[in-house]
N, C-alpha and C positions, 0 to 999 in steps of 0.2 A: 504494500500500500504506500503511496506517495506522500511525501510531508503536508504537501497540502490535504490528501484526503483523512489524514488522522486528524490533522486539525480540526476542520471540518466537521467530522467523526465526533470528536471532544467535545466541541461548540453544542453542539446538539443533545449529545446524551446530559450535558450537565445544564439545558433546559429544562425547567418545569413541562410535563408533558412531550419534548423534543420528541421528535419521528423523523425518521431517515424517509427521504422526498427522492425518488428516482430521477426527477428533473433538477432538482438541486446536486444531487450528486453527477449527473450526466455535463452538467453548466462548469462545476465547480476542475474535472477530469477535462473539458476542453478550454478553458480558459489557464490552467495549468500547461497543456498543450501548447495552445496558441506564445503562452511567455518564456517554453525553453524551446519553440523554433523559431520566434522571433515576426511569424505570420500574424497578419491582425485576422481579426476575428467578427463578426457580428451575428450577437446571437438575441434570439426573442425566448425571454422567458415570463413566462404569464404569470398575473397575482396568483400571488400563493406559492411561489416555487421556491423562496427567498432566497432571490440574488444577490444580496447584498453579501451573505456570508457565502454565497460560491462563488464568488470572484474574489471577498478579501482574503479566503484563505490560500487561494495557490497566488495572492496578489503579497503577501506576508512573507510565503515562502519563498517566494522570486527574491524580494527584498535581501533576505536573508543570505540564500543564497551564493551571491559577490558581491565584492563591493562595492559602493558606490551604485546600488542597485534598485534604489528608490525608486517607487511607484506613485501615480498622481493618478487620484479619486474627483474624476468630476462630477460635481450634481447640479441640474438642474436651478435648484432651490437654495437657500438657506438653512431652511426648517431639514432638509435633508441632511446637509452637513452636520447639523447638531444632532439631528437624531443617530446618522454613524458615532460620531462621537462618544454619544451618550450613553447607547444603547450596543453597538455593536462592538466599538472598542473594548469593553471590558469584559465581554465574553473570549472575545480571542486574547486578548492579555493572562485570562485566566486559562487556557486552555495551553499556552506555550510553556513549553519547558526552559527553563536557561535565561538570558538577560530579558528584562522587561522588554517590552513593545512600545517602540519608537513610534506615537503617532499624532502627530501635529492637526490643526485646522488651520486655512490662510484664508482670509478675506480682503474683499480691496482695499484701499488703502481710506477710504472713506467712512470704511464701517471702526477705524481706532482716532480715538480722541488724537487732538494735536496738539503737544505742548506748545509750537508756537504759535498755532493759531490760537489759544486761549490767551496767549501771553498779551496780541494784537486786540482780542476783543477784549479783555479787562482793561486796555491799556483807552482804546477808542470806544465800547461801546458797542454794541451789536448794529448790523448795518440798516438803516431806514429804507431800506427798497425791498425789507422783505415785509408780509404777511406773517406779524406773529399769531393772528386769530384773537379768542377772544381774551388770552391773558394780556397780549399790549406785551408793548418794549418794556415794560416793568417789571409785568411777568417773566417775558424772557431772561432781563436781567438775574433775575433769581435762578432760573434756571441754570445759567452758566453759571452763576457762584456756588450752586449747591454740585453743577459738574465739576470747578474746578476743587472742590473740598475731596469730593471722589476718583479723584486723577491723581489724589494723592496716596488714595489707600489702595487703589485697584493696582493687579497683578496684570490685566490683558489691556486693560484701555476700552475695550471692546464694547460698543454699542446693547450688546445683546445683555450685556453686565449693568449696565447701567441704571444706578435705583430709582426706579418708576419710569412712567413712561415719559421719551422725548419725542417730540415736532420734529417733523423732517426742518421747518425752519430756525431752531431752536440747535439741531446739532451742525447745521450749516454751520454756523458762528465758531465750533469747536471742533470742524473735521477740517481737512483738505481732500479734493479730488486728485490721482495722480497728475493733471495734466497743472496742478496747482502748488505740487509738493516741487522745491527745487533740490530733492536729497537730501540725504544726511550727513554727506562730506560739508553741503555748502549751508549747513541748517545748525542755530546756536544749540536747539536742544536734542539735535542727531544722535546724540549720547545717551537720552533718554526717551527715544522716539518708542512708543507701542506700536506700531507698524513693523518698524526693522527688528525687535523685540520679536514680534509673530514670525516674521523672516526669518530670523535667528535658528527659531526654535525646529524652523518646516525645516533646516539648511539639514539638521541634526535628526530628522527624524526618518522612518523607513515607511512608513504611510502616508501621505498628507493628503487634506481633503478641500478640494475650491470648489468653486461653483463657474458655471459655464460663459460667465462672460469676464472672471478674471483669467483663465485660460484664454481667453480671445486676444484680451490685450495681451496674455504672456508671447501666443503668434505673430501678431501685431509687432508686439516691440524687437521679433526677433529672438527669442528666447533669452529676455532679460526681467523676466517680472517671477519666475520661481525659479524655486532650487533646480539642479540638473537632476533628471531621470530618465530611466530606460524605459518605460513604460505608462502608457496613459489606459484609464479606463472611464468612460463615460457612461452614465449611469443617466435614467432619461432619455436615451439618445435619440429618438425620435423627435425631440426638439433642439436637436444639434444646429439644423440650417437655418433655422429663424433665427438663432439665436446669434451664429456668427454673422448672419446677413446683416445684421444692424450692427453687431456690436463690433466689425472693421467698418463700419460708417462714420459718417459725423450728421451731428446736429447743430443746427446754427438759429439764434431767437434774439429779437431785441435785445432781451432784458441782459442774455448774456454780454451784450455791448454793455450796455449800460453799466453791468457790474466790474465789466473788466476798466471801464472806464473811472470809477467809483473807487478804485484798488489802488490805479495809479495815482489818483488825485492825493489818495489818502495816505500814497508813498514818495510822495514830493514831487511826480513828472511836472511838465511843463502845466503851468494852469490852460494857455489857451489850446493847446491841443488834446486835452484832457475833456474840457467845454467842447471842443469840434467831434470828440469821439462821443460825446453821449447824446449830441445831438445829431450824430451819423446813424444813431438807430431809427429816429424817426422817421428816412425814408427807406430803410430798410423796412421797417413794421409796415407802410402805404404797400411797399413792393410784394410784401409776401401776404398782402390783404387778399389775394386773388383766391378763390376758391379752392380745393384740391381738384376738380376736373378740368381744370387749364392744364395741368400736369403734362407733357406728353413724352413720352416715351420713344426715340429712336428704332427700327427696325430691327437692330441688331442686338438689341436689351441695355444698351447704355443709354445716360442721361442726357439731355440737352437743357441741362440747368438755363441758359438764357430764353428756354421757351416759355418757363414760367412768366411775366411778361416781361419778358423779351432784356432789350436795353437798360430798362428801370431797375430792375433787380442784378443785374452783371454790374450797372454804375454805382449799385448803391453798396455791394458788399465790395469791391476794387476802395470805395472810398472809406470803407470800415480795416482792409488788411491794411490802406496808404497808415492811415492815421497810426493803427496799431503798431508799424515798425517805427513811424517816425517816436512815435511815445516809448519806446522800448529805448530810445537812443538817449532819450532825456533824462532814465531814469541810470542815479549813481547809485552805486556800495563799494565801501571801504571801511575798513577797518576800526573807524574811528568812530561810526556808525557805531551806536546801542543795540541792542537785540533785537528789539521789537522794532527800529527806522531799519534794518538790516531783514528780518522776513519780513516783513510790510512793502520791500522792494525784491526780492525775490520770488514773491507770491507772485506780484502784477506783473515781475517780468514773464512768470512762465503763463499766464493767462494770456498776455497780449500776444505772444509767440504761439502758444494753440490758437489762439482767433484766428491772426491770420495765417498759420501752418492751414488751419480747416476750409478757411474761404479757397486759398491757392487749390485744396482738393477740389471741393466744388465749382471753381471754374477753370478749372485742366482735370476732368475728374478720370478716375483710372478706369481700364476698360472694364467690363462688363459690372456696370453701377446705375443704380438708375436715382436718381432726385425727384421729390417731392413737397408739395406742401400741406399742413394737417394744423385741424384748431387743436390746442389744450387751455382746458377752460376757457376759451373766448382767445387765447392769443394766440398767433402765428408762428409755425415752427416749421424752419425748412430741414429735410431728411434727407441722406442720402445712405444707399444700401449698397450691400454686393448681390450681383442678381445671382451668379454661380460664386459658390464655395471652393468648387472643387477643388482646381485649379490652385487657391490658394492653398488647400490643407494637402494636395500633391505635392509640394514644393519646400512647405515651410513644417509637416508634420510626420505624413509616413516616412521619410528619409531617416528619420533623426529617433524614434519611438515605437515601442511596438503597442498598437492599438486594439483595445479592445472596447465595443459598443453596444450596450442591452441596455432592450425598453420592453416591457410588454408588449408592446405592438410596433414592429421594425417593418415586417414582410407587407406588402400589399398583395392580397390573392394568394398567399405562399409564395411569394416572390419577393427575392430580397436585391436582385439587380436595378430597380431603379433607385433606392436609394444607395447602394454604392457608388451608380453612377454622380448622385447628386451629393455626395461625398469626396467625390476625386478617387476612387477606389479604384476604378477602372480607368485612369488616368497614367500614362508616364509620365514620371517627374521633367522638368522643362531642363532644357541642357543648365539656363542659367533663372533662378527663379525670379523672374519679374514683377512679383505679383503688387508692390507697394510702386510699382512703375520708378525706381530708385536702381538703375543698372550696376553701380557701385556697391552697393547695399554688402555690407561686410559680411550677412550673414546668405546671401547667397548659393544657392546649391549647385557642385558644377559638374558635370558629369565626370570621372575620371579617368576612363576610354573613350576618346570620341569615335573608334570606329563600331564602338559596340553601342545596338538603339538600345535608347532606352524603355523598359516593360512598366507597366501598370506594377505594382505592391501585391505580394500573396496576399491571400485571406479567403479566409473562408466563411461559412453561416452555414448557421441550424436554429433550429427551435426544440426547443427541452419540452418534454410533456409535460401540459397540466396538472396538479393533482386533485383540482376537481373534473367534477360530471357533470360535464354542462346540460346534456343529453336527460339530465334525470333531472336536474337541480332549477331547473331554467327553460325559461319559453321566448321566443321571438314572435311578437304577435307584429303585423303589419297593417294597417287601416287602409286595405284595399282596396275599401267603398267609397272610401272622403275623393270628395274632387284635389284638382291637382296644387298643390302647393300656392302657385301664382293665381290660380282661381280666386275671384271675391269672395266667393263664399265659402273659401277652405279656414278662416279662421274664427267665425264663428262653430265650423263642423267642429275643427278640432277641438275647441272649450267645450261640445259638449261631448265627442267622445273622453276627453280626459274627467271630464266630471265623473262619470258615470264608472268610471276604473278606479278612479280616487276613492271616492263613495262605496265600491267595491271592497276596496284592501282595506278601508277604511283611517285613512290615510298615507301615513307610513310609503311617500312616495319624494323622488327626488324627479321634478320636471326639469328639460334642460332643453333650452331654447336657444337658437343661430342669432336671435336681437334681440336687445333691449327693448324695442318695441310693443314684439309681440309675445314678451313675457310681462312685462307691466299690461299690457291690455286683457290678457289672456288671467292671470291675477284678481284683475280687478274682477271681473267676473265669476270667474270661482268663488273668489269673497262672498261676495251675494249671494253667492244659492246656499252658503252654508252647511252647515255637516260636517265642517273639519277646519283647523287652523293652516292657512294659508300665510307661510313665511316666505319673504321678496327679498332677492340681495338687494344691498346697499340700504336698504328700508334701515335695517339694523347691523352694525357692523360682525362684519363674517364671524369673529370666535362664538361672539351671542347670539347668532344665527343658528350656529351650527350647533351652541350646546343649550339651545329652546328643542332644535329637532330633536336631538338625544335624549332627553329631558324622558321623554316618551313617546309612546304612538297615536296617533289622530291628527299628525303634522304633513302637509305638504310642502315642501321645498321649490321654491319655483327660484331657478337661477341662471347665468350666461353664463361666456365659454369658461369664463374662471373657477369654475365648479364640476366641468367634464373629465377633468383629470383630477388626482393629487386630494381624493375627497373620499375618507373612510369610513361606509357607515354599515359596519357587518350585523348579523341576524337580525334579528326582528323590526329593528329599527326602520327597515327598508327593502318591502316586497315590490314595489314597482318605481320603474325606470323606464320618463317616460321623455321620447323627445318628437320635438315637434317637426323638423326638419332634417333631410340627409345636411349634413355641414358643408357643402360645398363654398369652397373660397369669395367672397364679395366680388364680383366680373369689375371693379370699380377699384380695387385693392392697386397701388400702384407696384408693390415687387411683385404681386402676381401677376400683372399685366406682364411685366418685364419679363417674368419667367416665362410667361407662353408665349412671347416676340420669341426669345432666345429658345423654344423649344422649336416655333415653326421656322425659323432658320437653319433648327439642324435635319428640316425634314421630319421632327416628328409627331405624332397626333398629339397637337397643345393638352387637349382634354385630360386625354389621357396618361400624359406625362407628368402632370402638374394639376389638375382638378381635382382627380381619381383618386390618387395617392391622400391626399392632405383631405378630401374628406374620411375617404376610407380610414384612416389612423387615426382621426378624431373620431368618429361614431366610435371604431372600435373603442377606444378608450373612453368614451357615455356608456355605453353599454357594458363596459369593464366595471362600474361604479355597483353591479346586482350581484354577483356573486361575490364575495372576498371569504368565504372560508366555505372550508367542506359539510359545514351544515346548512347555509344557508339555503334557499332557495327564492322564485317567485319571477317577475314578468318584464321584459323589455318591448314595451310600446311603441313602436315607429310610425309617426301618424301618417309620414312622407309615401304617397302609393306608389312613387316611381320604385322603391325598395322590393316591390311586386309584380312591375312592370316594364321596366328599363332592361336594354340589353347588359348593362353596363350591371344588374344587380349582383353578377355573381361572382363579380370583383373582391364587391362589398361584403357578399355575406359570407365568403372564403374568408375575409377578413375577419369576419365577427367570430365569435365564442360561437363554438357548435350546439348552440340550443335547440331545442325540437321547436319546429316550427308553426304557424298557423297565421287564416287571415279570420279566424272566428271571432267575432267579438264575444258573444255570448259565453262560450266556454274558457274564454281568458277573467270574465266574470264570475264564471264559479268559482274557477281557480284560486282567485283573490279573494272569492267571500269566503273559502275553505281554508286560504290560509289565515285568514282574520281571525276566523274561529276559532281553529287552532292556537293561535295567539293569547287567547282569551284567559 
């Protein structure tokens, strides 16, 4: 038996209840595989298999191993990091024999206090251009002195540490973003930074655990934001390509003028170019007043940023990067400089250098990128994305790591080739990796034979069995009779078929709706006819949301896509799961536009390449939300008929959990009033 399988082995038997999982143990034997041939891997393993320990254990054992053999755990989320942490670390700690287990968590640099950003705002004052809400600059004041009282006694700095709760506005004042930190070589309190402190610690440790968009910027930067390792393992992976597609982006907003303008002012730059910079966002904000459907998108899937209108917006951020370098010229440090005149000018300088580093991307933007513009809260924000990944993580990832990536739901139809493709998996790496359009670029990939081509990266995929029984435990019922989604009269149909299944289970239902719309309409309605508590996202904030539903049964859950994943609500609490639409992509969406330009230039069916997949993995993962343990049971509602009628259904229901199937309404009514019963 292999180190990692006794691990493993261990972990389980010194559970309460533990049971050896044939797909845990099948996950945990190729994911050991995939990291002593160096092949990446991607594997689907369904709720209930628990992946997290069949991959940290031969992910432990790699570590161990050789040296310098560190392994990097990507998630998704936050709330997942801590949960590894919390819950999974200390079973494998206890299960190893010989020196502790080395195992760190990293987060950006935004989630640890900053000594000298605290030093700056005790010194000035929290800044006037934020929204503290209803505590006021008074409130916030206390905020930061009650932070800086606990920057004195805390060990991580760590946001998540922090006693009671903080404002995203509130910790502005006490974090930095990396594009805001100028280092710790060139920083008075580098020496006691909580950031390089969490660095420290990931540098020394044999596990370390990020989340998926500090791994982006660690590509991004070239492989300078974590410790060196042999191996990555992404966890979620399913949402790997949204996640990178924004997060090698930029984002550009008034307000960010305005602050980075606000920074220099308050670090002595020039007063009247300081005035010209914050009065450069005003017609920046007129330019990107334009709607998001001016948006247009090139044939090739890249951006033509001056199409959004046109000249007005190319002149107005050229006149935000002019200002921004001339302000970076004006601003002095020396030595002589106090601590806090000393980061007060290394902050603005590195703000005004991302300004304009960001404008220069968005108007030379790198190939395949597309730009947009989108409200948040009522203000204007222009976006820019990578429409293909691939390309990049061929270049700057499999070269350098051996990769492994499991989500519950990877395969489309059992097929796991179009997301490899949409990965770079099936990609050769480029003689010279271009991908930040930087030919110099030190960290560049170069081929080292050039008479030999270069091939795509091994790897392989499978899927671990379930260990439940979807066949017994579960039903796929489809509302075959409701007219068709875009029909006027399909959303009235649908409020009353959900009524009437609600009313059945007797509540005890998670509904999951494709808009905000037509779950607030669909809602309101339910309300009224009464029978059962109808809980609305956002109505009430998601932890008291979710622990009203728990609380007991007679609860409907009606919520958006925030709620299709990542949402545990096992036996009884929840016999029906109920959604109102197949999840196809918004036609309106601007990277998915991009993405179907860049699919029908490669010749292939947009729909299918890029519609198909992204719903199919989201429905799978709604309907993922009805079974989570081997007792469970009860119904997945799909009120969408094309799910019964489209050629395209058998994509999707390959996709889905093998429930027994049906379009009976009346007998998914017994069903439910029989499992109520039972409940009773």
């Amino acid at each position: 038996m292999s180190q990692a399988a006794q691990t493993l082995a261990a972990v389980v038997a010194a559970k309460p209840g533990g049971e050896n999982r044939p797909g845990q143990e099948a996950m945990c034997a190729a994911v050991d595989a995939a990291l002593a041939s160096g092949e990446h891997l991607l594997v689907e393993a369904p709720t209930g298999v628990g992946k997290s320990l069949a991959y940290l254990a031969p992910a432990v054992a790699h570590a161990r191993g050789a040296p310098e053999a560190a392994v990097v755990v990507v998630t998704a989320t936050k709330a997942l990091q801590e949960q590894l942490t919390r819950d999974d670390q200390p079973a494998l700690a206890a299960a190893l024999p010989g020196r502790p287990l080395r195992f760190a968590m990293l987060k950006g640099r935004s989630n640890y206090l900053c000594r000298a950003k605290l030093d700056v705002t005790t010194a000035d004052g929290v800044e006037a251009r934020f929204d503290f809400g209803d505590e006021g600059v008074t409130g916030a004041l206390e905020a930061v002195e009650r932070l800086a009282a606990w920057a004195e006694a805390t060990v991580t700095g760590d946001r998540a540490d922090a006693p009671g709760a903080v404002s995203d506005a509130v910790w502005s004042q006490v974090s930095v973003d990396p594009g805001e930190c100028p280092g710790a070589a060139a920083c008075h309190a580098g020496d006691v930074c909580f950031a390089e402190a969490a660095r420290e610690r990931a540098e020394a440790a044999e596990i370390v655990v990020v989340n998926t968009h500090l791994y982006a910027a660690h590509l991004g930067s070239g492989g300078n934001v974590l410790p060196p390792h042999t191996a990555v393992v992404f966890d979620e992976a399913h949402t790997l390509e949204d996640t990178f597609a924004t997060a090698f982006g930029v984002r550009l907003t008034p307000f960010r003028v305005r602050r980075a303008a606000a920074r220099a002012r308050a670090a002595g730059a020039d007063a009247d170019l300081t005035r010209r910079l914050d009065r450069a966002a005003d017609p920046l904000d007129a330019a990107l007043g334009t709607p998001p459907e001016a948006t247009r998108v090139n044939p090739a899937g890249g951006p033509d940023v001056a199409a959004v209108e046109d000249r007005e917006l190319a002149a107005a951020m050229t006149t935000v990067a002019t200002l921004a370098r001339e302000l970076h010229g004006t601003l002095r440090r020396s030595d002589a400089m106090g601590d806090v005149a000393r980061a007060k000018a290394s902050q603005a300088t590195r703000l005004l250098d991302g300004l304009a580093d960001d404008i220069a991307l968005l108007l030379d933007p790198p190939p395949s990128s597309v730009a947009w513009v989108e409200t948040n809260r009522g203000r204007p924000e222009l976006h820019q994305a990578t429409v293909d990944v691939g390309p990049t993580l061929a270049a700057r990832l499999y070269p350098d790591v051996t990769v492994i990536a499991t989500s519950a739901t990877l395969a489309t139809g059992g097929r796991f080739d179009l997301l490899a493709r949409r990965l770079g998996l099936t990609l050769p790496p480029p003689d010279v990796a271009d991908v930040a359009g930087d030919e110099d670029h030190e960290d560049a990939v170069a081929v080292v034979d050039p008479d030999v081509e270069p091939t795509p990266p091994v790897h392989r995929a499978l899927t671990v069995p379930s260990p439940f029984d979807h066949a017994r435990q579960g039903w796929l019922y489809v509302a075959r009779h409701l007219p068709e989604p875009n029909d006027p009269r399909f959303g009235e149909a649908m409020a009353d078929e959900l009524h009437e299944l609600v009313t059945a289970a007797g509540g005890r239902t998670l509904a999951l709706f494709t808009s905000r719309a037509a779950m607030e309409r669909t809602a309101d309605l339910l309300a009224a006819r009464g029978g059962y508590e109808v809980l609305v996202q956002d109505r009430l904030p998601r932890p008291e949301l979710l622990a009203r539903f728990r609380a007991g049964p007679g609860s409907a859950l009606f919520a958006t896509q925030g709620f299709w994943q990542g949402v545990d609500l096992p036996g009884h609490l929840c016999r029906l799961v109920a959604i109102d639409r197949i999840p196809f992509p918004r036609p309106t969406d601007p990277l998915v536009a991009a993405r179907r330009a860049a699919a029908t230039a490669r010749r292939e069916n947009d729909f299918a390449a890029v519609d198909l997949p992204a719903a199919a993995t989201l429905l799978a993962q709604g309907a993922g939300r009805l079974i989570r343990t081997t007792t469970d049971s009860g119904v997945v509602a799909v009120f969408d008929r094309r799910l019964a009628t489209k050629s395209y259904r058998q994509t999707l229901l390959a996709t889905l959990p093998p429930f027994r199937r049906t379009i009976d309404r009346a007998r998914m009514v017994a069903v439910l009033t029989g499992l109520r019963a039972a409940d009773v």
